[in-house]
N, C-alpha and C positions, 0 to 999 in steps of 0.2 A: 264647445262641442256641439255639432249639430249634426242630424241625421236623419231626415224628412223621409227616406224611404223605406227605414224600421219603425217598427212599433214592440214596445218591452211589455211582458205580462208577467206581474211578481205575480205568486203565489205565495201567500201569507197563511197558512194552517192553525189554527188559534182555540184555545181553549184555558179559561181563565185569564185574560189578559186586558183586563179590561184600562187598566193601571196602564200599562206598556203602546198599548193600540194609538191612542193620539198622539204620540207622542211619534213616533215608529213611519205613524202614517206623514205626518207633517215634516218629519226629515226626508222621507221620499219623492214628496211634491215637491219639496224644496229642492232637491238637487235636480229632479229631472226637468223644473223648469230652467232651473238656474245655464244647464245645458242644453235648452231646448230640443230635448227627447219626447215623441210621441209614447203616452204609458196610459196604463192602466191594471191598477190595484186589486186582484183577487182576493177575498177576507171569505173562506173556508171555516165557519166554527160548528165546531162539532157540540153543540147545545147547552154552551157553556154555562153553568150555575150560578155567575157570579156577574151577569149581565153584559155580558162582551157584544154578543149580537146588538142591543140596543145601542150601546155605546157607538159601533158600527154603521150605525143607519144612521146616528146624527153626523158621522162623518162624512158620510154620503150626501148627505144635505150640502155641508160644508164645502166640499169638491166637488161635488155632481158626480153623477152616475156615470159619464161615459169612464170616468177616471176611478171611482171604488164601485166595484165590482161585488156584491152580494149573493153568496152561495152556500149558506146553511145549511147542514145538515141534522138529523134526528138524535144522533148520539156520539158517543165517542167512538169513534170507527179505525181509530189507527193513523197514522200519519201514512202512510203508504197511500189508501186508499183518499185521503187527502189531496195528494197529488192530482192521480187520477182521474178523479171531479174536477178539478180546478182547470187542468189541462186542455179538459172539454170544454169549457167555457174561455179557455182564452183565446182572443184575437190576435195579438202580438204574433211577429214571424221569431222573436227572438224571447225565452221564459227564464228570468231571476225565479228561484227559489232561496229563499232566508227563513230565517225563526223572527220571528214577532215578537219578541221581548227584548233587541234593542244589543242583543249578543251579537248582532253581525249589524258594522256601522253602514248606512247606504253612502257613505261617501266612496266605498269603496267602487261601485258600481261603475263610474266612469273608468279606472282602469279596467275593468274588465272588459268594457265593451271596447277602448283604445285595444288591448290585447288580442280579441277575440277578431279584428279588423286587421291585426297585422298580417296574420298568416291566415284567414280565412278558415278560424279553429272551431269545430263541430259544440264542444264544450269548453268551459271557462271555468276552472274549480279555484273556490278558496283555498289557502293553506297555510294553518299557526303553526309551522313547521321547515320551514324554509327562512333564512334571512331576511329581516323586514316582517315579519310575522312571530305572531305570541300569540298567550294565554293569562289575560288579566283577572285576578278575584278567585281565583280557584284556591284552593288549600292542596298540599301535597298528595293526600290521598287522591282525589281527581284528577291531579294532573298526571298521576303515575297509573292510574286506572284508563286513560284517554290514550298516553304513550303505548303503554301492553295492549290496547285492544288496535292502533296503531299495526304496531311490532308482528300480532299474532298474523292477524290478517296480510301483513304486508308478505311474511315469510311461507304462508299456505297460498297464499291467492296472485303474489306477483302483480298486481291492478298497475303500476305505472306512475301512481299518484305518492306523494309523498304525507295527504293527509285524506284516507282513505272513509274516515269517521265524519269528516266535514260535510255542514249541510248548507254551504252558501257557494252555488252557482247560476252560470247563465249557460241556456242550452240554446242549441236552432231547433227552434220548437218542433218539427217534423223530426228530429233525431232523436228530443227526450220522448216524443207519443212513441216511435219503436221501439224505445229502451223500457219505458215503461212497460209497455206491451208484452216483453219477454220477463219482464222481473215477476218475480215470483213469493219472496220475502216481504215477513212484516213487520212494522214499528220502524225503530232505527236502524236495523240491518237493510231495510228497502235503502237507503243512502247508499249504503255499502256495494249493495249487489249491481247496482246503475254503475257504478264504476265500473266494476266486472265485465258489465253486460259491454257497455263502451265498448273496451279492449278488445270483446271477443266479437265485436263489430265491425271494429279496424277502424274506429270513428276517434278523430285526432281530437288530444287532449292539452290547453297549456294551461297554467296554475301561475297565479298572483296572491303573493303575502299579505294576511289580513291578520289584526287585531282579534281576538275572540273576548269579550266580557262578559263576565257572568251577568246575570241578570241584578235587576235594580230590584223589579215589583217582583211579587210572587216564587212561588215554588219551582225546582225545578223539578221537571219530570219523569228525570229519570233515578230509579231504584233500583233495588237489589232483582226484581221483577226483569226489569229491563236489561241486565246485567246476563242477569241467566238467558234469557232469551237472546242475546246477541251472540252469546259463546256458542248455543244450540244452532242459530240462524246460520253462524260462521262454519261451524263444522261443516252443515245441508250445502253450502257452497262447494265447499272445500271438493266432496265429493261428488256432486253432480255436474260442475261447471267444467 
């Protein structure tokens, strides 16, 4: 695969990962040379405790700069605002967003962009919900917690998408800065509500089955905290959109 006239700008959001990061960053350089894709690596960490930024900058050594991208912030600010920051700083006419801890594999990324080229599609979403797509590592209660917030959201909000909760796509970069623009939720309902916003944009949407795994290193992030807050965020949709 070659494509000399795009350029990709992941956006990696990162807090505590410092385990996950090499690891993440080296399957990414690896496939976008291996298909000679113009890229370059956003790493977003919100002042992470456990040495991520450092780990970070020796990566940057390793790749160069044009390719890892350093954009730290002061605290933990939300994954929403994540974005946000990252967006402003990317280059690329086309922006991957994944999770950094190796749950979304980058092998997937050449279909996406194959996809995204067939019909000239605004967004590219993942989806462990469709055939050819799963949910590896989980235990029952998360998976049946993922399906119902799925399910809730799918039957209030109508979005189009079959896995509404997923957070590994590619956008056209000038489509997610409008989408962004109008979103208004935060934490992991900012996922949710970008689908929304899409829709109600009229900005075309295709979806490619992914693998999801849990994570290897570290904690995951979301809690009863996050839980509550997505039921709350869903509702704020539900009636203002």
């Amino acid at each position: 695969m070659s494509s000399s006239a795009n350029k990709y700008s992941v956006l990696l959001p990162t807090y505590n990962e410092r385990d996950n990061l090499p690891i993440i960053i080296w399957l990414l350089a690896k496939m976008f040379k291996e298909n000679s894709l113009d890229y370059e690596i956003i790493i977003i960490d919100d002042n992470s405790p456990d040495g991520t930024l450092e780990v970070a900058k020796q990566l940057q050594k390793v790749y160069g700069e044009q390719h890892i991208v350093l954009r730290p912030r002061a605290g933990k600010l939300g994954l929403g605002t994540a974005y946000i920051h990252g967006i402003q700083n990317a280059t690329g006419n086309f922006v991957i967003i994944m999770d950094a801890d190796m749950s979304h594999h980058p092998k997937a990324i050449p279909q996406f962009i194959r996809k995204q080229a067939e019909g000239d599609y605004d967004i590219v979403t993942g989806t462990r919900y469709v055939s050819g797509g799963g949910v590896y590592g989980w235990d029952l209660r998360r998976k049946l917690t993922s399906r119902g917030a799925n399910f809730i959201a799918d039957l209030l909000l109508n979005p189009g998408v079959s896995d509404l909760t997923g957070s590994f796509r590619l956008y056209k970069k000038h489509v997610l800065h409008q989408i962004i623009n109008a979103t208004v939720s935060k934490g992991y309902v900012f996922q949710m509500e970008m689908m929304v916003r899409a829709k109600q944009f009229n900005f075309s949407v295709a979806e490619v089955p992914i693998t999801f795994v849990d994570r290897v290193y570290g904690e995951s992030k979301l809690g009863a905290n996050e839980i509550v807050g997505y039921l709350k965020g869903l509702w704020t949709l539900f009636t203002s959109v």
